[in-house]
C-alpha positions as CSV (number, residue, x, y, z in Angstrom):
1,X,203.1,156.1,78.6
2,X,204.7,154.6,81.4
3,X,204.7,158.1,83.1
4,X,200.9,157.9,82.7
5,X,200.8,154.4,84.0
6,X,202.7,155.2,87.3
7,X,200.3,157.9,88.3
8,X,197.1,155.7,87.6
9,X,198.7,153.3,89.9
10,X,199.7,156.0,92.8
11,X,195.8,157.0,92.5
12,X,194.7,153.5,93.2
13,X,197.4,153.7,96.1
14,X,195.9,157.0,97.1
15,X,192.1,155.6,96.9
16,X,192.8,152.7,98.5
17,X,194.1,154.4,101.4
18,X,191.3,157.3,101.8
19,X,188.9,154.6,101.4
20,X,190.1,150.8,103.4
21,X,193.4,151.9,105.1
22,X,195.5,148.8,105.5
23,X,195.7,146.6,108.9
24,X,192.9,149.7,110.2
25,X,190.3,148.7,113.2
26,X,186.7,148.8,111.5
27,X,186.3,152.2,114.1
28,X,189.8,153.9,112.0
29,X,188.0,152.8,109.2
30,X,184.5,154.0,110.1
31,X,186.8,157.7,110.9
32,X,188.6,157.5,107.4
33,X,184.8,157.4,105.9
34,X,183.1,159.6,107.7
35,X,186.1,162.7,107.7
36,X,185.9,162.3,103.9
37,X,181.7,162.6,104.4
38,X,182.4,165.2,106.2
39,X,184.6,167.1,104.0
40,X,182.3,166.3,101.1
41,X,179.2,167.8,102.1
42,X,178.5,169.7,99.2
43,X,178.9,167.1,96.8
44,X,175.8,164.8,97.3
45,X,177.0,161.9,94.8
46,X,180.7,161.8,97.2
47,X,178.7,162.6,100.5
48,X,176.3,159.3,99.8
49,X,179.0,157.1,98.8
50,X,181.5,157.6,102.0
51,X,178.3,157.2,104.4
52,X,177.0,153.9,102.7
53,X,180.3,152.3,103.0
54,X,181.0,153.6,106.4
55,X,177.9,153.0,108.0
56,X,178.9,149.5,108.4
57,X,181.4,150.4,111.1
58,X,179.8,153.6,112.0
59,X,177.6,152.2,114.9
60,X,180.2,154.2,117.4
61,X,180.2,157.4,115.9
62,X,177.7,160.0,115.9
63,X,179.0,161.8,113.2
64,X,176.7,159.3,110.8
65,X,173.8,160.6,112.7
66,X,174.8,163.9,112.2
67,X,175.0,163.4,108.4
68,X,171.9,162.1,107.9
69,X,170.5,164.5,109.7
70,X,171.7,166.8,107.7
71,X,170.4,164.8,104.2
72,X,167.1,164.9,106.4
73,X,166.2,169.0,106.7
74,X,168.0,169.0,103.0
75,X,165.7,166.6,101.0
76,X,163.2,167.0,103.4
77,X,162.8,163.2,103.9
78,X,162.1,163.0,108.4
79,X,161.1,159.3,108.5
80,X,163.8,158.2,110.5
81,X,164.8,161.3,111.9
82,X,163.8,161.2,115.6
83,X,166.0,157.6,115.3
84,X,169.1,159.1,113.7
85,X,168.7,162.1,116.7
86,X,168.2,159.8,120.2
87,X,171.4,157.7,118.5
88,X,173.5,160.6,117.9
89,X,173.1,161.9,121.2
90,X,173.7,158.7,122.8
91,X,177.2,158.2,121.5
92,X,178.0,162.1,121.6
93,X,181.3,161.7,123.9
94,X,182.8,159.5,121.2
95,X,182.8,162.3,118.6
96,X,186.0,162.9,116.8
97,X,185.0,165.8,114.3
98,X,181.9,167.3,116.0
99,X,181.9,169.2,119.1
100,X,178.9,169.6,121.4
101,X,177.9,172.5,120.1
102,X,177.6,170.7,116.7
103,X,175.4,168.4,118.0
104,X,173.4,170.5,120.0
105,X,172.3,172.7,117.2
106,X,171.4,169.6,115.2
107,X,169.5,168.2,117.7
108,X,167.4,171.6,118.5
109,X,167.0,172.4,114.9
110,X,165.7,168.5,114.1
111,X,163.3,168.2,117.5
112,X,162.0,171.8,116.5
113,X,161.2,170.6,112.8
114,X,159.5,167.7,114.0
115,X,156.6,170.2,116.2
116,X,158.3,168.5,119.0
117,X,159.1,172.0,120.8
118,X,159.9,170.9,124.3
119,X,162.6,168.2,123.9
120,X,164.0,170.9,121.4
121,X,164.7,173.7,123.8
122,X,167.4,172.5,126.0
123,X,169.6,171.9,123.2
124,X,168.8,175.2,121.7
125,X,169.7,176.5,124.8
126,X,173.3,174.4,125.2
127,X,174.1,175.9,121.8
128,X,173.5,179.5,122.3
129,X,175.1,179.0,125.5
130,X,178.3,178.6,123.6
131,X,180.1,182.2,123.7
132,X,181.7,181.8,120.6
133,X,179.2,180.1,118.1
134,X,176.4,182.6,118.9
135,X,174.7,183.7,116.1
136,X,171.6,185.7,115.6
137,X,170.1,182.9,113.7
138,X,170.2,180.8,116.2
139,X,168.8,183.5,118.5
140,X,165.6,183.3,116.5
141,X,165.0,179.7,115.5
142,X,165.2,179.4,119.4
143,X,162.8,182.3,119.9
144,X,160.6,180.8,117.6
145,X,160.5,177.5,119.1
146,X,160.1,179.1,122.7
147,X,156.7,181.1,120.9
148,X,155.3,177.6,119.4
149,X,155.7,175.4,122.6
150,X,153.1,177.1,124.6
151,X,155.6,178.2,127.8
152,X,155.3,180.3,130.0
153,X,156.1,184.5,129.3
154,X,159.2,183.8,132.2
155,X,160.9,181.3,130.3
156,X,160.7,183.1,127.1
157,X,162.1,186.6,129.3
158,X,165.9,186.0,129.8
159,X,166.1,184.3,126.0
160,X,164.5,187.3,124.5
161,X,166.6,190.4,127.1
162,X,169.8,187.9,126.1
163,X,169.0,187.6,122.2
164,X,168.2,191.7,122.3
165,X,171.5,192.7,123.9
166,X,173.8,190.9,121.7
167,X,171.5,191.9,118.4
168,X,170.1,194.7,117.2
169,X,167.7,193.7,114.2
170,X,164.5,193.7,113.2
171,X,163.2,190.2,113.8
172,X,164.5,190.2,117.1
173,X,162.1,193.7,117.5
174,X,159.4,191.3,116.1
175,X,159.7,188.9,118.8
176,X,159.8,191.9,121.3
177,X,156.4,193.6,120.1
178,X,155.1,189.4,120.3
179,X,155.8,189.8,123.5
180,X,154.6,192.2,124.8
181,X,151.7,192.2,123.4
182,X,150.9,188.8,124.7
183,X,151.8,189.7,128.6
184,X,150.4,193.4,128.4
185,X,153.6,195.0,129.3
186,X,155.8,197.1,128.0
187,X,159.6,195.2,129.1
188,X,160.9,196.3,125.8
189,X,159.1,199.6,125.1
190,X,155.9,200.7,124.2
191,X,154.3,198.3,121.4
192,X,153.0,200.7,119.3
193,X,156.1,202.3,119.3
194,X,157.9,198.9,118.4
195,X,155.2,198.4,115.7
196,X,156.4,202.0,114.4
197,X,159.9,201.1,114.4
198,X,159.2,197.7,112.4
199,X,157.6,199.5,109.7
200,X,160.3,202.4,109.5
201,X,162.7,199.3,109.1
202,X,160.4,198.2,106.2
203,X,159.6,195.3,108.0
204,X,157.3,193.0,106.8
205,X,153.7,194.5,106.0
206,X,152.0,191.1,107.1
207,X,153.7,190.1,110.1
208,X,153.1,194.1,111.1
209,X,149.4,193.5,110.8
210,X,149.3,190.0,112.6
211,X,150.9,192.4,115.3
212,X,148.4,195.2,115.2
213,X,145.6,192.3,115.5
214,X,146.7,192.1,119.1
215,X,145.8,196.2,119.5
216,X,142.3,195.7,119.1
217,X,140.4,196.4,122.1
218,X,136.7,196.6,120.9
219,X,134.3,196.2,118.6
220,X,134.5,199.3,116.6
221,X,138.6,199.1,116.5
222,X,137.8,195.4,115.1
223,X,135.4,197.0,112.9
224,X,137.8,200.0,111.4
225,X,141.1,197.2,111.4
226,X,139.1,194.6,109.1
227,X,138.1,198.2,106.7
228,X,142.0,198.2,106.9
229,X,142.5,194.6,106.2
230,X,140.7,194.7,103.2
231,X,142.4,197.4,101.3
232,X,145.7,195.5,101.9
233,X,147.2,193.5,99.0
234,X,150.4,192.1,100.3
235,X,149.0,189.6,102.8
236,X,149.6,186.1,101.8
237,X,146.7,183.4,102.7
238,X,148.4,181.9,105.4
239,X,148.9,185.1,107.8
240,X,145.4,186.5,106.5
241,X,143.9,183.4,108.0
242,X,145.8,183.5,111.1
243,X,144.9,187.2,111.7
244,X,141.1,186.5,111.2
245,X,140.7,183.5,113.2
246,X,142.5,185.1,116.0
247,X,140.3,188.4,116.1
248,X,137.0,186.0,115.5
249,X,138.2,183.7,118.4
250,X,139.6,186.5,120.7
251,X,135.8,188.7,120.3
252,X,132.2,188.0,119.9
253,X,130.8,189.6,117.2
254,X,127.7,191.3,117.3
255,X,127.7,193.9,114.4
256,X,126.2,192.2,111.1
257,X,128.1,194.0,109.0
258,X,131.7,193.8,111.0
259,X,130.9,189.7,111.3
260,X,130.5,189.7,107.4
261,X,133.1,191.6,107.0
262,X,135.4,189.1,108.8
263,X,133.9,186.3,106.6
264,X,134.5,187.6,103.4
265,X,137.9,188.0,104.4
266,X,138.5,184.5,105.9
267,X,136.6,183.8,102.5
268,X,139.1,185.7,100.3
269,X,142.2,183.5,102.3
270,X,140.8,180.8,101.4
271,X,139.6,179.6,104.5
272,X,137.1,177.6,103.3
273,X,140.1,175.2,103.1
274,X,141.2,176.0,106.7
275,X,140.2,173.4,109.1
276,X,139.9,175.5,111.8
277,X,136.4,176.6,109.4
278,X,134.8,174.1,111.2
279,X,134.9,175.8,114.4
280,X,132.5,178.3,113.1
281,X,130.1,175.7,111.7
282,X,130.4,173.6,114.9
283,X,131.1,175.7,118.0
284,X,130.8,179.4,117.0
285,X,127.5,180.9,118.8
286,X,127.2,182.8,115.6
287,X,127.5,179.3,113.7
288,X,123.2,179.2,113.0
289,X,124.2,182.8,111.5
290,X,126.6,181.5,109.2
291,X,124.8,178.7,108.1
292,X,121.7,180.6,107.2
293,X,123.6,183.7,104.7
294,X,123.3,182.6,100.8
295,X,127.1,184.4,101.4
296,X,128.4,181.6,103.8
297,X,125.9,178.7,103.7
298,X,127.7,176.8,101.1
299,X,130.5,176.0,103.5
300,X,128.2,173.7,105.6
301,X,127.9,171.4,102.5
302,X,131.7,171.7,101.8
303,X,133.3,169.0,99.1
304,X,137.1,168.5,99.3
305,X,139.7,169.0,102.0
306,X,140.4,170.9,104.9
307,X,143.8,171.6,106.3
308,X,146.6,172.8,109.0
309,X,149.8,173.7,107.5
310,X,151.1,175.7,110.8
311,X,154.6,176.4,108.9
312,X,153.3,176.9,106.0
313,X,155.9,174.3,104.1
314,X,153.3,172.2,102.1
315,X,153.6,169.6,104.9
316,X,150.4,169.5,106.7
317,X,150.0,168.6,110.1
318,X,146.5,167.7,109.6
319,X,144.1,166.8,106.6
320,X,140.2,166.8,106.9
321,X,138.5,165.2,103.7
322,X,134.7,166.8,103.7
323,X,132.0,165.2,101.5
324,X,128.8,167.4,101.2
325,X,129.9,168.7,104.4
326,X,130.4,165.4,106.2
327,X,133.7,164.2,107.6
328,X,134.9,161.8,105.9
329,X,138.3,161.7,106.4
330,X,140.7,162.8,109.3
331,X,144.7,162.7,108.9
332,X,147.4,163.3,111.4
333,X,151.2,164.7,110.8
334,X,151.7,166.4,113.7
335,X,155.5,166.1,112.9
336,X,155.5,166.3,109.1
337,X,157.8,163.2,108.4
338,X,155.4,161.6,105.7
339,X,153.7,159.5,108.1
340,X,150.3,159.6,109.2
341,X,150.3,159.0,113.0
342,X,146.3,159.2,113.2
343,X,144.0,158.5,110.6
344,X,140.1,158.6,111.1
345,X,138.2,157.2,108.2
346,X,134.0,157.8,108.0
347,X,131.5,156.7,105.5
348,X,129.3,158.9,104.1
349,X,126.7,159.2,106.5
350,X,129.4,160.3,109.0
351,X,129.5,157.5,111.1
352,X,133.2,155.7,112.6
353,X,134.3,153.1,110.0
354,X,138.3,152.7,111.1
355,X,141.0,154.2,112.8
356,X,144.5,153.7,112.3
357,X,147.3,154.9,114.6
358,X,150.7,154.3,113.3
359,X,154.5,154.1,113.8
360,X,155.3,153.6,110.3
361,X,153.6,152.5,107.3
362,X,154.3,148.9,108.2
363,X,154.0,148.8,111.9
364,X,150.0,150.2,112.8
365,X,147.3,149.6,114.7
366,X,143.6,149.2,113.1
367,X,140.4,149.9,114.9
368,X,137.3,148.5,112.7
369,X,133.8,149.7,113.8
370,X,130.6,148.4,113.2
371,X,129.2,150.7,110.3
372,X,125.3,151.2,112.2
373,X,126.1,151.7,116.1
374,X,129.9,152.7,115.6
375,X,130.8,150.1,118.0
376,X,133.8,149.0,117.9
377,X,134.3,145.7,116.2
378,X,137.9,144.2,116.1
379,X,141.3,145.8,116.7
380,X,144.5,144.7,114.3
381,X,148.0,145.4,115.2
382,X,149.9,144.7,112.4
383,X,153.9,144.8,112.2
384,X,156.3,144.7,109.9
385,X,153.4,144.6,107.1
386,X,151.9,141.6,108.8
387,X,149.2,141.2,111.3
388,X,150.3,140.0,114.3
389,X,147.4,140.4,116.4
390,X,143.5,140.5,116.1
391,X,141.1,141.6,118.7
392,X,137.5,140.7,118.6
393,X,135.4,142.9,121.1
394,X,132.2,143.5,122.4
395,X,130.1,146.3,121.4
396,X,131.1,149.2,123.2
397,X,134.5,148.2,124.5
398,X,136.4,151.3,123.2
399,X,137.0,154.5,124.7
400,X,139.1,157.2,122.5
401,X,140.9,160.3,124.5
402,X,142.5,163.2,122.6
403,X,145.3,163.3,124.9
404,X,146.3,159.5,125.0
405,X,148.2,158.3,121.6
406,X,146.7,155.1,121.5
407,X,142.4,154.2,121.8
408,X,141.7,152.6,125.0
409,X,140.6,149.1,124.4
410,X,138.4,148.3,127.9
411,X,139.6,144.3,128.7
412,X,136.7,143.8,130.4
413,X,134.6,143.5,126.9
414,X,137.1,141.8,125.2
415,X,135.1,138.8,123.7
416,X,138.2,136.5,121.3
417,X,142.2,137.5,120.2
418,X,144.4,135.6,117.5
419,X,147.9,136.4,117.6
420,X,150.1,135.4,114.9
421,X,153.9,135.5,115.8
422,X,156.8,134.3,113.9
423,X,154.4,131.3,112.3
424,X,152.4,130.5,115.6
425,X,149.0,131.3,115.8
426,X,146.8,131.6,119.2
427,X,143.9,132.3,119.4
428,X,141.9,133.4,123.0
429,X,138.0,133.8,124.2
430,X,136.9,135.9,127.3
431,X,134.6,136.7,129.3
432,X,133.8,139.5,131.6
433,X,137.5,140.8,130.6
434,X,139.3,137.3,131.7
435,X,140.3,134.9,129.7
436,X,138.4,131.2,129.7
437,X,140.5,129.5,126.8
438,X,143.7,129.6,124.6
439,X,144.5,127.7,121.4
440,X,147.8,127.4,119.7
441,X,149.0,126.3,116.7
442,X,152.6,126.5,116.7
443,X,153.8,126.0,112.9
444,X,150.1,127.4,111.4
445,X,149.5,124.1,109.8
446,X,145.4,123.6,110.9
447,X,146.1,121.9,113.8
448,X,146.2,123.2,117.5
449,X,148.8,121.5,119.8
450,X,148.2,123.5,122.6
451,X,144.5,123.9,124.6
452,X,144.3,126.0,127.8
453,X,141.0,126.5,129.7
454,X,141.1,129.2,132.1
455,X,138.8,129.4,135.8
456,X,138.8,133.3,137.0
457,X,141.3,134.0,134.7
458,X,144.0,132.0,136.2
459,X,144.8,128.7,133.9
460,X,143.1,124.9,135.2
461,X,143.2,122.8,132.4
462,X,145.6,122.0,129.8
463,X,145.7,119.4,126.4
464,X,148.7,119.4,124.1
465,X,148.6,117.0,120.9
466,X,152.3,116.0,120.3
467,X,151.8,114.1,117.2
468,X,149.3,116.6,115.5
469,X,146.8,113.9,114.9
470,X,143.9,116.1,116.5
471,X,143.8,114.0,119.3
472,X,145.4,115.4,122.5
473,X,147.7,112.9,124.2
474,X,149.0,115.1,127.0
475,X,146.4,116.8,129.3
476,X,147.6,119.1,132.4
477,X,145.6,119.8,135.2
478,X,146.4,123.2,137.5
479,X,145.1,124.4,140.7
480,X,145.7,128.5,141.3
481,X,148.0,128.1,138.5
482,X,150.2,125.8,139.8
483,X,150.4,122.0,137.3
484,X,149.6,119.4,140.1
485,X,148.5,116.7,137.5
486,X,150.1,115.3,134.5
487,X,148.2,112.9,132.3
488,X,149.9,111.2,129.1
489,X,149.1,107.8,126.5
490,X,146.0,108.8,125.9
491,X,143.4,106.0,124.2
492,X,141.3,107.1,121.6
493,X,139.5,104.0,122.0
494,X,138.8,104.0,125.6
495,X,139.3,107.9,126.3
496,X,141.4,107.5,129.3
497,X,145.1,108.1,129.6
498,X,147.3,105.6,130.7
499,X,150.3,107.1,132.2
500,X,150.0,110.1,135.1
501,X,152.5,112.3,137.4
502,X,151.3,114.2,140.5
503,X,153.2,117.2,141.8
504,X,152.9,118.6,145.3
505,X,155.3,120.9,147.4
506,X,157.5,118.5,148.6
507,X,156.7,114.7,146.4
508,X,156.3,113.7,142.7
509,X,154.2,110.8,142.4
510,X,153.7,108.9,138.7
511,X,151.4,106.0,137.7
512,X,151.8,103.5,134.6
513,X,149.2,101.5,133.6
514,X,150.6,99.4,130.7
515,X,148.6,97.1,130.2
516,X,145.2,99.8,129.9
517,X,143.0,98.0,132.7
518,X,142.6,101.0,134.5
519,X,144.8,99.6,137.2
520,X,148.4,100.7,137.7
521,X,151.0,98.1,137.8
522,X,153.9,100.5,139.0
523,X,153.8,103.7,140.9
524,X,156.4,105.7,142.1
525,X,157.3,108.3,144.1
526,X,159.8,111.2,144.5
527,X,160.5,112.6,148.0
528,X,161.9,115.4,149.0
529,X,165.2,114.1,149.5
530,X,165.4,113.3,145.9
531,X,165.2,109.3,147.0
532,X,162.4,107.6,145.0
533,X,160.1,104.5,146.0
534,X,158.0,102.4,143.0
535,X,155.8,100.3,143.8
536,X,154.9,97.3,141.4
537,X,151.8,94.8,140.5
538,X,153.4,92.5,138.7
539,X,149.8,90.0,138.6
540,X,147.7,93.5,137.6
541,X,145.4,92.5,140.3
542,X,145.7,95.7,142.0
543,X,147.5,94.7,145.1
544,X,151.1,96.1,144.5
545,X,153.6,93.9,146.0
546,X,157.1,94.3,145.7
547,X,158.4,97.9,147.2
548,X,162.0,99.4,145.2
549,X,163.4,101.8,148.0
550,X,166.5,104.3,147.1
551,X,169.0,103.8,149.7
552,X,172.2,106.2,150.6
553,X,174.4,104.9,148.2
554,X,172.7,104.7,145.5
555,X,171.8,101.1,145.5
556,X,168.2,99.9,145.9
557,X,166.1,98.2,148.7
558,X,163.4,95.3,147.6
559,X,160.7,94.1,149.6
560,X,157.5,92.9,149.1
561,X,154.1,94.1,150.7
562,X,151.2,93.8,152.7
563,X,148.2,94.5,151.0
564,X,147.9,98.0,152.5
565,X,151.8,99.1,150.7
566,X,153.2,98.1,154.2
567,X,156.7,96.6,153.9
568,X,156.3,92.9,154.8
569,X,159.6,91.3,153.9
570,X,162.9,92.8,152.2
571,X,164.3,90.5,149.8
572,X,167.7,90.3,150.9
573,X,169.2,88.5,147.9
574,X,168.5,91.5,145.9
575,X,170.2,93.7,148.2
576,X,173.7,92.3,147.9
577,X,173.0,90.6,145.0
578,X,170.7,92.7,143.0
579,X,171.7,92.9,139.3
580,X,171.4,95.5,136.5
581,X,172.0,95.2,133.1
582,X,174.2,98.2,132.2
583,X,174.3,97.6,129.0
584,X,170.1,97.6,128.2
585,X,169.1,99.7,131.1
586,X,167.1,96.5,133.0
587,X,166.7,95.7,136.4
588,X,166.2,92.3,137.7
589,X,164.7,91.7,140.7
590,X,164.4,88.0,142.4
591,X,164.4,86.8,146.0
592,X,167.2,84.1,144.5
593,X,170.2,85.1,143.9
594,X,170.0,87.7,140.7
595,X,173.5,87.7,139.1
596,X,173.0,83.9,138.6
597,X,169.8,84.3,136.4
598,X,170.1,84.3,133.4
599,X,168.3,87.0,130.9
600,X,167.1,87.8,127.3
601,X,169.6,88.9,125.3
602,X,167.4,92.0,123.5
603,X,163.6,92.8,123.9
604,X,161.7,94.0,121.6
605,X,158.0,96.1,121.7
606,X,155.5,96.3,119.0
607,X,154.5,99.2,120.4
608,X,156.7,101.4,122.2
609,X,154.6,104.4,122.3
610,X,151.3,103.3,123.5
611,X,153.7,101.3,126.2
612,X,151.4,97.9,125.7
613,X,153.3,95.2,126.9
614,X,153.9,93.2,123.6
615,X,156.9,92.2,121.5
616,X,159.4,89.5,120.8
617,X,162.6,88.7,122.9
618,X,165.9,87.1,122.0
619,X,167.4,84.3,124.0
620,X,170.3,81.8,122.9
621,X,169.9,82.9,119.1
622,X,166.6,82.3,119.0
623,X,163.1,84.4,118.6
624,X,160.3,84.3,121.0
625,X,156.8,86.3,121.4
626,X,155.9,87.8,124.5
627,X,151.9,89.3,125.7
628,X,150.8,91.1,128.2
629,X,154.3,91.5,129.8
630,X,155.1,88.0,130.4
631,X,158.2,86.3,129.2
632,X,159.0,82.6,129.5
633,X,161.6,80.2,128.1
634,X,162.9,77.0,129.4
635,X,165.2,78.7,131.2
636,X,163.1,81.5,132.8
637,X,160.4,83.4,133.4
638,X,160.0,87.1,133.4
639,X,157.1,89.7,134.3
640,X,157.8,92.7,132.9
641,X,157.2,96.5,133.7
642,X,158.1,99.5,132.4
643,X,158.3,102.8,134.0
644,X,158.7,105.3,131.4
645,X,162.6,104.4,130.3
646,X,163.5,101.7,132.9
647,X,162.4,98.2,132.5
648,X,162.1,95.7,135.4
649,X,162.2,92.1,135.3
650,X,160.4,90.2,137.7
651,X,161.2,86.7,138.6
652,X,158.3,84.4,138.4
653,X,160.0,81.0,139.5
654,X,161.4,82.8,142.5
């Protein structure tokens, strides 16, 4: 028993150090995971296990990449697979288990899966480059993918001469006869003869006969290779389609009987089910032909779906719902991972209703159109399930090219937008494609603190509501987009706004108005220098009279004023003698001397927000009440004004 019991404790020892070595970096730990992954590949319950726990500390390593890029092409699951690829060959040089071929492969093998044939081909091309790991395998997967991406017969050349001296088999004599039939030359021997060989080999009867399509010359060969077609009972419905479309595209068929001929065999393929069916309803000249034979015409009034499975793996690439012969429907896969990229939905009468383009099923873009002139109505971009935008356009603002990914959206007819980001929504209006006005509404609650009016598409005029009353009390005024006013204490009563700051290039000039008679008891300005001059009118009259001057050191200059702000007299007792109340911020300024007068001990305001200049102030232990800014005891007697934070005391005995 205790025999037993030792080993179950070594095997916890064991585990523990396969699975969290002791004292390890998170990276030796993320390696410890990912070689037992490795190693485990063809148990999936062990395989899963080691890459969820080290995929916490895998983000250096592209061997988690490679893994589930391998679980990818084995369950057949590609929604992140383009991810997984672009990180896997970003971190290549800090692979510890793969080498470059490793990841080459992978990467050619996944870009070719997903349709996207260029970006695969240079990877394909690394690996085979790799004298040692050559394999004929390889050779044709990268054949194939050279075929599918539509280059040119010299690129496809030195592959298929390399591929053809290193292996002698059949389906490299396959993508010989392609080929050569393609480019009209004989490079690697007489295409008949290659076609002869094939079938020696017992090659393939289908793929033989997609090859012979390419030998017809003429009519009457068309006419005596569809005979031949027909007799044949070994051709499944996916290469029986692709060698009738490609003879019905590649001639124009005049013979009644050869044409129906043809048809019966698309028919018999069931190409009624092929998309590319529409091509001879639409754009064949022989289309009012087809329509018109009891044989054929029920295709024009199809029910059901239409579709493009190119590799012929129950993935398609694209899906066409028909109803009574009317679009209805139009889906896009164009790399088969499960996600519709494009999506074209119709009502019945055939007419535009939406069109979705997506990234993922939670991250799309909606285009809603209106259902009797197909003009386009509002654009959504949702994210992350959520709609985070919402366009609402003018009729006609939309123009839709097969070659971009995305509808064009013309800015010009935008009419409104809402966007809704992380709880704010704004909301915009244009006009003639430049925006006029913006709202915001910062925490979604009802109420927009935020109001922009736009001139020429440049922003003039701003109100922001601080308190979310509904009632702005900050209003910004811009010229060519630059703020040169500032407007704040707004009156609901009176409508105007009681404090303001002016900005030009080289000054800042602000304006209180405490006591709301339209008249500003204190102005002030900043110069460029950073020294700042305030002006008060401490009997509201508006004449200001004293002048507060910033001086080098840091002190202030005090003189009072002719009526036209020129300096009439500085008060010199307030120069040597000028006092501040550290303490509670105030400045007292007499033409006697200041440190001798004496203060309130604490002032209070009724109203500190509106900045009207009533309250209660303590002197001696005792309460008083103060209006309108003045403050008078036995002992003194104070005008007051407040600029923003700073409170002066003005000395009315003086």
């Amino acid at each position: 028993m205790r025999k037993k019991y030792f080993i179950a404790v070594l095997a916890v020892i064991f585990c523990c150090a396969i699975y969290s070595p002791a004292n390890a970096s998170d990276s030796e730990i993320a390696k410890t995971y990912l070689r037992r992954a490795m190693a485990s590949r063809d148990n999936p319950q062990i395989l899963s296990r080691m890459i969820n726990e080290a995929k916490e500390y895998a983000a250096c390593f592209p061997e988690y990449e490679f893994l589930q890029l391998e679980k990818c092409h084995k369950v057949g699951d590609f929604y992140n697979a383009e991810m997984y690829v672009k990180n896997m060959l970003a971190k290549r040089n800090k692979a510890f288990l793969l080498d470059s071929y490793d990841i080459d492969l992978q990467a050619a093998q996944t870009y070719h899966h997903l349709h996207f044939y260029k970006e695969a081909l240079p990877f394909y091309k690394s690996a085979v480059a790799v004298t040692g790991r050559r394999t004929k395998d390889n050779y044709l997967t990268y054949l194939s993918c050279l075929f599918s991406s539509g280059i040119s017969a010299s690129g496809i050349l030195p592959v298929l001469r390399e591929a053809s001296a290193l292996f002698s088999d059949s389906e490299i004599v396959f993508y010989q006869t392609l080929y050569s039939l393609k480019t009209a030359t004989a490079y690697f021997g007489n295409p008949t003869d290659l076609i002869r060989q094939l079938e020696n080999n017992g090659y393939l009867p289908q793929e033989i006969q997609y090859l012979k399509s390419f030998l017809v010359k003429n009519q009457n060969d068309l006419g005596k290779f569809v005979a031949d077609l027909e007799q044949m009972q070994d051709i499944s419905a996916k290469w029986g389609r692709n060698i009738v479309y490609g003879l019905m595209e590649r001639f124009t068929i005049t013979d009644e009987n050869i044409l129906r001929n043809c048809l019966s065999l698309w028919k018999k393929y069931d190409g009624n089910s092929d998309v590319r069916t529409f091509r001879f309803l639409t754009y064949s000249p022989l289309a009012d032909w087809i329509k018109a034979n009891d044989e054929f015409a029920s295709w024009a009034v199809y029910t059901g779906k239409r579709i493009v499975d190119v590799d012929d793996n129950g993935n398609a690439e694209l899906v066409i719902k028909v109803k009574n012969g009317i679009v209805i429907n139009r889906s896009e896969d164009k790399n088969q991972d499960g996600i519709v990229e494009r999506e074209f939905v119709f009502h019945d009468n055939g007419r535009i209703d939406t069109i979705f383009t997506r990234e993922n099923n939670k991250n799309f873009w909606r285009y809603n159109f209106n259902k009797y002139d197909s003009s386009l109505l509002t654009v959504e971009n949702t994210r992350a399930g959520e709609i985070a935008e919402k366009y609402f356009v003018r009729k006609g603002a939309f123009v839709f090219n097969e070659s971009q990914p995305l509808p064009i959206l013309q800015d010009s007819l935008l009419d409104r937008r809402e966007e809704y980001w992380n709880g704010q929504i704004s909301k915009s209006k244009f006009a003639d494609g430049r925006i006029v006005s913006q709202k915001k509404d910062k925490d979604s609650d009802g109420y927009f603190e935020y109001s922009a009016v736009f001139t020429n598409g440049t922003i003039s005029e701003a109100f922001i509501d601080t308190d979310k009353n509904g009632v702005p009390d900050l209003h910004e005024n811009y010229q060519n987009g630059k703020l040169v006013l500032c407007e704040s204490g707004y009156s609901g009563t009176t409508g105007f706004y009681y404090y303001k700051e002016i900005f030009s290039d080289n000054k800042i000039e602000k304006y209180w108005d405490n006591n709301k008679d339209l008249k500003y008891e204190i102005y002030e300005k900043t110069l460029a220098d950073g020294n700042i001059c305030s002006y008060f009118d401490i009997n509201s009259d508006g004449i200001y009279d004293y002048m507060h001057e910033g001086i080098e050191n840091g002190n202030y200059d005090v003189y009072t004023l002719n009526s036209d702000r020129t300096k009439k007299q500085k008060i010199k007792a307030a120069v040597n003698k000028k006092r501040v109340v550290k303490e509670k911020g105030w400045t007292v300024i007499s033409s006697r001397n200041a440190d001798l007068l004496p203060v309130p001990d604490e002032i209070y305001f009724f109203d500190t927000k509106s900045e009207k200049m009533n309250g209660t102030f303590s002197y001696k232990k005792q309460k008083f009440y103060f209006s309108d800014g003045l403050l008078k005891s036995k002992d003194f007697s104070f005008r007051l004004l407040r600029n923003g934070e700073r409170l002066f005391l003005f000395d009315c005995e003086a």
